[in-house]
C-alpha positions in Angstrom: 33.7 50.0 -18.7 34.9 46.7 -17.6 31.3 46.3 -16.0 29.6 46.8 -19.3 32.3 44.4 -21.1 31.0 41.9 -18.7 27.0 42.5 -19.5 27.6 42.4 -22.8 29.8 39.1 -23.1 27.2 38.0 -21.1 24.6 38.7 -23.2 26.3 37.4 -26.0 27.5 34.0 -24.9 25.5 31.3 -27.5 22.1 30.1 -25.3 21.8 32.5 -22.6 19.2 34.6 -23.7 17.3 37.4 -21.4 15.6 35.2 -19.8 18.3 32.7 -18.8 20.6 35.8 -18.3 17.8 37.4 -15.9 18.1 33.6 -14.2 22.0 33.6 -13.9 21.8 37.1 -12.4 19.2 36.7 -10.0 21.8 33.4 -8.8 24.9 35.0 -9.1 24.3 38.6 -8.4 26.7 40.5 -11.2 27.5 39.3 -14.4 31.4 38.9 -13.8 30.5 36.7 -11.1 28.8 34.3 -13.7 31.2 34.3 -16.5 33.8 32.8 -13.9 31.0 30.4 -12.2 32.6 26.8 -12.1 30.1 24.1 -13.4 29.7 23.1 -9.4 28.1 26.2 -9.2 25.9 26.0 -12.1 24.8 22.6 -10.5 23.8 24.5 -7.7 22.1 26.7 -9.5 20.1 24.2 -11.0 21.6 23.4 -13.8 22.1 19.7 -15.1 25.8 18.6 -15.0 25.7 18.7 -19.3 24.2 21.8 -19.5 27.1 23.0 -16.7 29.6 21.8 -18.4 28.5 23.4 -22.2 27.8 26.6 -20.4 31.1 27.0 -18.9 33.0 26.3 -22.1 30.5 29.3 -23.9 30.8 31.9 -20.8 35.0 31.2 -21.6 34.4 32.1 -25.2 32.5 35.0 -24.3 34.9 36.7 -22.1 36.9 37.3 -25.7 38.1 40.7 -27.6 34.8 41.3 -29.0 33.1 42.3 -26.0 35.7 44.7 -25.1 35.3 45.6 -28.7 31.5 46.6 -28.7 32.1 48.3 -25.5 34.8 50.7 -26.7 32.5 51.6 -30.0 29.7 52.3 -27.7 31.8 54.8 -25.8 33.0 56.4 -28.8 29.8 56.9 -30.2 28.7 58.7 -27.0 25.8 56.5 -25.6 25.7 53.9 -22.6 25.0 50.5 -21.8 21.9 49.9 -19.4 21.4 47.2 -17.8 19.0 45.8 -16.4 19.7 45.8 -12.2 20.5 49.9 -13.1 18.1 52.9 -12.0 17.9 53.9 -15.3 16.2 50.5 -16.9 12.6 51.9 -17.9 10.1 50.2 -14.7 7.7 49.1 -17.2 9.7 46.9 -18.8 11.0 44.7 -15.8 7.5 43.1 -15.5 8.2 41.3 -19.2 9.5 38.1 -18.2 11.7 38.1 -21.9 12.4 41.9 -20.8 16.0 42.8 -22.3 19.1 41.8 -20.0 20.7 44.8 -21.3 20.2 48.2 -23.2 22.1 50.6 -25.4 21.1 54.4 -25.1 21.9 57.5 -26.7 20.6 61.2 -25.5 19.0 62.2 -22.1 18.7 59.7 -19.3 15.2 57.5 -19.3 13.2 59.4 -17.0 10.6 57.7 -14.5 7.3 59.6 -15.6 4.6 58.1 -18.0 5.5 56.8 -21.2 3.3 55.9 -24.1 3.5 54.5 -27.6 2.1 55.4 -30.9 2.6 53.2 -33.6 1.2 52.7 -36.9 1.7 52.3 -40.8 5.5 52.9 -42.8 2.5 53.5 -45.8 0.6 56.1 -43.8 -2.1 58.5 -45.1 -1.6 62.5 -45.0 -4.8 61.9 -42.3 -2.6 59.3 -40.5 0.1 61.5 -40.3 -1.2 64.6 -38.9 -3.3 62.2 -35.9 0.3 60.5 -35.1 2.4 64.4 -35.1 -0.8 65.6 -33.5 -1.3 63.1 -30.7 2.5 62.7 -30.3 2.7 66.9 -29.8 -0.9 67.0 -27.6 0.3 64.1 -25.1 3.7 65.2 -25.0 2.1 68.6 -23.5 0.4 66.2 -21.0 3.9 64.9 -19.8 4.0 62.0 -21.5 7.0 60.5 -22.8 6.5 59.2 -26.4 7.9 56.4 -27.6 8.1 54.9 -30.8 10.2 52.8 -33.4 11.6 55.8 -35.7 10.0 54.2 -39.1 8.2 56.2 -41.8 5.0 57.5 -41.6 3.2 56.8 -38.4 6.3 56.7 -35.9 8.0 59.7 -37.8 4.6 62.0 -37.0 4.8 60.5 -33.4 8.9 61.7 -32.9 8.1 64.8 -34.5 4.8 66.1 -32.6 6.4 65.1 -29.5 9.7 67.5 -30.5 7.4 70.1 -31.9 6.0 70.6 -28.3 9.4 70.8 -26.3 8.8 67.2 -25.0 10.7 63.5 -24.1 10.5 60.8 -27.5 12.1 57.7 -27.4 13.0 55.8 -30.5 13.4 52.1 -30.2 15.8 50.9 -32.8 15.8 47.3 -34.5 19.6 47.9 -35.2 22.5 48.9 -33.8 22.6 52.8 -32.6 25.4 53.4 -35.0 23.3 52.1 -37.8 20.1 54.5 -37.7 17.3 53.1 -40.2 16.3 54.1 -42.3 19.0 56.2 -43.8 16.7 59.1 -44.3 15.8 59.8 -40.6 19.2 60.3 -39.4 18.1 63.7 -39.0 15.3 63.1 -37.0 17.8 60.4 -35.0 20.0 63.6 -34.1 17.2 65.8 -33.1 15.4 63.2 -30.6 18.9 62.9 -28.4 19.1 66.5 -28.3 16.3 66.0 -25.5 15.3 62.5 -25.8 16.7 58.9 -26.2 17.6 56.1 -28.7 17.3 52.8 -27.4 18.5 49.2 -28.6 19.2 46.2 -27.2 20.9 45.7 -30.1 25.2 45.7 -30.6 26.9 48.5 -32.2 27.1 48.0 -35.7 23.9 45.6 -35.8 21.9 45.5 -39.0 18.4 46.4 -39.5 17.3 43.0 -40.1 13.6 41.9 -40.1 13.8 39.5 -37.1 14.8 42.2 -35.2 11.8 44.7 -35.2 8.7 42.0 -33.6 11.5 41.5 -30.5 12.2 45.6 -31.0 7.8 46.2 -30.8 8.1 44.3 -27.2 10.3 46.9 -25.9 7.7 49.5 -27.3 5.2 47.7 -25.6 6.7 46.6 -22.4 7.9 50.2 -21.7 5.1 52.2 -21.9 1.3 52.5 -20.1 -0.1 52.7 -23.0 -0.1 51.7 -27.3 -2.3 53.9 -29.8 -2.1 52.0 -33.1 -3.4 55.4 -35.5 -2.8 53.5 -39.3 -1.9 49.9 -39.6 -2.8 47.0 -42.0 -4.9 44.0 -41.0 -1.0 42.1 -40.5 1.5 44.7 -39.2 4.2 45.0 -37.1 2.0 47.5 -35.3 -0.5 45.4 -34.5 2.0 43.2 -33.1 2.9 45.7 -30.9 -0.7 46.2 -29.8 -1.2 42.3 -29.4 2.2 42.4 -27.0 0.6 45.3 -24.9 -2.4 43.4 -24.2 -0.2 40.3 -23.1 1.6 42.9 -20.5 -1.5 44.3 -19.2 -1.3 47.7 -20.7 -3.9 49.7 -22.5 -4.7 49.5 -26.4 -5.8 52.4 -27.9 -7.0 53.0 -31.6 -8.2 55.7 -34.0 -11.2 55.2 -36.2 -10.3 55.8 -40.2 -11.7 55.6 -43.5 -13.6 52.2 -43.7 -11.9 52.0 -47.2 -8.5 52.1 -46.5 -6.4 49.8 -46.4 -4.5 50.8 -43.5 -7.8 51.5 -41.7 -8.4 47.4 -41.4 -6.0 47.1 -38.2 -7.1 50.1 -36.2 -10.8 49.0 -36.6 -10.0 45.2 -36.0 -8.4 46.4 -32.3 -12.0 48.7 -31.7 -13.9 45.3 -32.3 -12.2 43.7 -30.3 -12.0 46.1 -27.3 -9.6 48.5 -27.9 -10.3 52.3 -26.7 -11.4 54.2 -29.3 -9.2 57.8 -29.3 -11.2 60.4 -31.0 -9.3 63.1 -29.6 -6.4 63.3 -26.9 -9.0 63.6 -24.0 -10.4 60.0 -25.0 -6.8 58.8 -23.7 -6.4 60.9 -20.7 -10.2 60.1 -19.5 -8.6 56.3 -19.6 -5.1 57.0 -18.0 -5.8 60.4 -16.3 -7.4 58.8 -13.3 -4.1 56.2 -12.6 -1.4 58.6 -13.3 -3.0 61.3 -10.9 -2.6 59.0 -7.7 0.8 57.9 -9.2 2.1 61.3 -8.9 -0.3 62.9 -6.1 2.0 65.1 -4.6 2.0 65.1 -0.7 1.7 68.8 0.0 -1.6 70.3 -0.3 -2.3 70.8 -3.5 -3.7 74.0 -3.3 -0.4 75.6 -2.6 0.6 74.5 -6.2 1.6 76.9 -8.8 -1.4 75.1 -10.4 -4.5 77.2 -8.8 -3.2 80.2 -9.9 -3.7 79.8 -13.9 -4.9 82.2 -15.7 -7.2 79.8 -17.1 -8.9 78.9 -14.0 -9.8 82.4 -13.8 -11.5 82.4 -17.2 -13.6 79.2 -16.3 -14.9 80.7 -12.6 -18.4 81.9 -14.3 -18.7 78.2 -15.9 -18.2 76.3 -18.8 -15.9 78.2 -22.0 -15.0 77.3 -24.7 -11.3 76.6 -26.0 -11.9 79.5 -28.6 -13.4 81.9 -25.8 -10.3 81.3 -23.1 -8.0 81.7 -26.1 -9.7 85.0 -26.4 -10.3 85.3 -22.9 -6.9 84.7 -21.4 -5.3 86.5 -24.2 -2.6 83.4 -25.0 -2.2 81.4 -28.0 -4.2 78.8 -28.5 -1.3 76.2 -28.5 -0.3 77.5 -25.0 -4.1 77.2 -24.2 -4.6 73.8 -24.8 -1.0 72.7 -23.0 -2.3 74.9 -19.9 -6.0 73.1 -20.4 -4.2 69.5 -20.3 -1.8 70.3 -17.7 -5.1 71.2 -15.7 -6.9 68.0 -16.8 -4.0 65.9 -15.5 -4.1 67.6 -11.8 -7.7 67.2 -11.4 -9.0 70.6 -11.9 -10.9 71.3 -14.8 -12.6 68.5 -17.3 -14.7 68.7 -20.4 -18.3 68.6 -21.4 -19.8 68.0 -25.1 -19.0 71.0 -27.3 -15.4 71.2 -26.7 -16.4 72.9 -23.0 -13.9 72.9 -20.6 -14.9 73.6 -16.8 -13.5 73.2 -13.6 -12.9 70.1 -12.2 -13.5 68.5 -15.6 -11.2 66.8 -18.3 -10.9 68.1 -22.0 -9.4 67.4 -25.4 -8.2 68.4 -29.0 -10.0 66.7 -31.9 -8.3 64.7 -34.3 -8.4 65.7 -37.7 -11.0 64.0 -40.0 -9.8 61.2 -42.6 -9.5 62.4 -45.9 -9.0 61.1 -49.2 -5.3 61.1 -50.1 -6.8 60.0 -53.8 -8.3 64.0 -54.1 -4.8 65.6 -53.1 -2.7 66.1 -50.2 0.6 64.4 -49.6 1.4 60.9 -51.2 1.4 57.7 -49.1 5.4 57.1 -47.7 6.7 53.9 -49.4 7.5 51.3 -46.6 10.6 49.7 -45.9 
């Protein structure tokens, strides 16, 4: 405890952001080490005498009760302080030179395998909604991590297809973990530690206020391989996040909507302007498939892999079938079909053709639902925050 006490008063101390904090340690070595640095040493460390001197009255300050404070009410409340010279700081997000000094978490430990966002409209359509759960359950299959920011509409879908198909979410919080917004997804909150994580880099106790979800949407960004923006106004938080993942070098997805709708403009701005267009979940393994296979090439043979002996594999020996027929076929649900299919996809051994056709050594995907009309029925638009 005494070693998180230190990140945080750290973090805390007035003008030493992430990215002078991320200097101080890469000096110093461990944060205790610069909280009791002499203004010598900050000289040395390239400070200017002034600046020396102010930051070793605010590291003094720092190293008060309310550090010790936060730290005990993030032990009570079960979760963990990560920081950012720990195993368990997400890889991605070390290459954003504003990347967070520290982290809180809350659920299973961050694990090392692909991560990807999906992020979109608070006012979502009933279409919107059923892409984002659909996309979040389909990729989730694939062994992607999903992460989002835990908001109505778009990132709720996202959380809750990823959870309907037994997989990792992530919710990144603009608040304090102890302050879960909004209100009404506490719920939800509960059911993503069960086998995912909340993340913050915010204190315990930390208000939901609007400043905090832009430097929140980096975290999104930073952390993942990928953003898929599904609903989102022509000025959105969302699309902030999609302008932040370009910045870090990571892909840019969107799906295509209505081209009256409101919350169509952002989506179709991002396709004219070079985003991927995802028509179904093969559209954004065809893009990442490729990488993440030589990532995680396993150094064996792969033909000793539990892999070659799917049922499916079997089914698809004549040529190409269709999803329908190797539901019939292999006699499984069609749910357990398309996991198995995308599974497949992933290793390298069977891939798509037009028609929904899935053969070996191709790739294939579910399609996306169409847009509808929320105006002719259906569920009403969520009200944003």
């Amino acid at each position: 405890m005494d070693e998180a006490v230190d990140w945080i008063a750290l973090r805390a101390t007035p003008g030493v952001g992430d990215v002078l904090g991320r200097r101080l340690i890469a000096h110093f070595g461990r944060p205790a080490d610069v909280l009791v640095a002499s203004a010598q040493a900050l000289v040395a460390a390239g400070f200017r005498p002034h600046q020396a001197e102010r930051l070793v009255r605010r590291l003094a300050v720092a190293r008060g009760a309310e550090a010790a404070e936060d730290a005990r009410r993030i032990e009570a409340h079960g979760a963990r302080l990560i920081s950012c010279l720990d195993a368990e700081y997400p890889a991605p997000l070390q290459h954003l030179a504003d990347a967070p000094l520290t982290l809180v978490a809350s659920g299973t430990m961050l694990g090392s395998g692909p991560a990807l966002a999906i992020v979109g409209s608070r006012r979502a359509t009933p279409y919107g909604r059923d892409v984002a759960r659909q996309l979040g359950e389909d990729l989730a299959h694939a062994g992607f991590a999903i992460v989002s920011g835990l908001a109505r509409g778009i990132d709720a879908a996202a959380h809750r297809g990823a959870l309907r198909a037994g997989g990792v979410t992530i919710a990144v919080l603009g608040s304090g973990l102890d302050r879960i917004y909004p209100p009404e997804h506490s719920d939800l909150a509960a059911e993503i530690t069960a086998t995912g994580t909340l993340l913050t880099e915010r204190p315990m106790r930390a208000l939901p206020l609007a400043p905090h979800f832009p430097a929140r949407n980096r975290i999104i960004a930073g952390m993942t391989v990928g953003t898929i923006v599904v609903e989102a106004a022509g000025r959105s938080g969302a699309l902030i996040t999609a302008r932040m993942a370009l910045e870090a070098g990571r892909e840019v997805f969107a799906v295509p909507g209505r081209i009256d709708s409101p919350v169509s403009a952002g989506p179709h701005a991002l396709l004219q302007d070079g985003a991927k267009l995802v028509r179904h979940v093969g559209d954004v393994l065809d893009e990442l498939g490729p990488a993440l296979r030589r990532e995680s090439e396993p150094a064996t043979d792969p033909a000793s892999g539990s892999a070659h002996d799917d049922p499916l594999l079997a089914c698809l020996a004549g040529g190409p079938v269709g999803i329908d027929r190797l539901v019939r076929e292999s006699g499984l649900p069609a749910a357990d079909v398309l996991a198995r299919v995308l599974d497949l996809e992933l290793r390298g051994l069977v891939t798509q053709r037009p028609g929904q056709q899935v053969e070996l050594f191709s790739r294939t995907g579910a399609r996306l639902p169409r847009p509808v009309d929320s105006s002719k029925g259906g569920n009403s638009p969520q009200i944003g925050e």
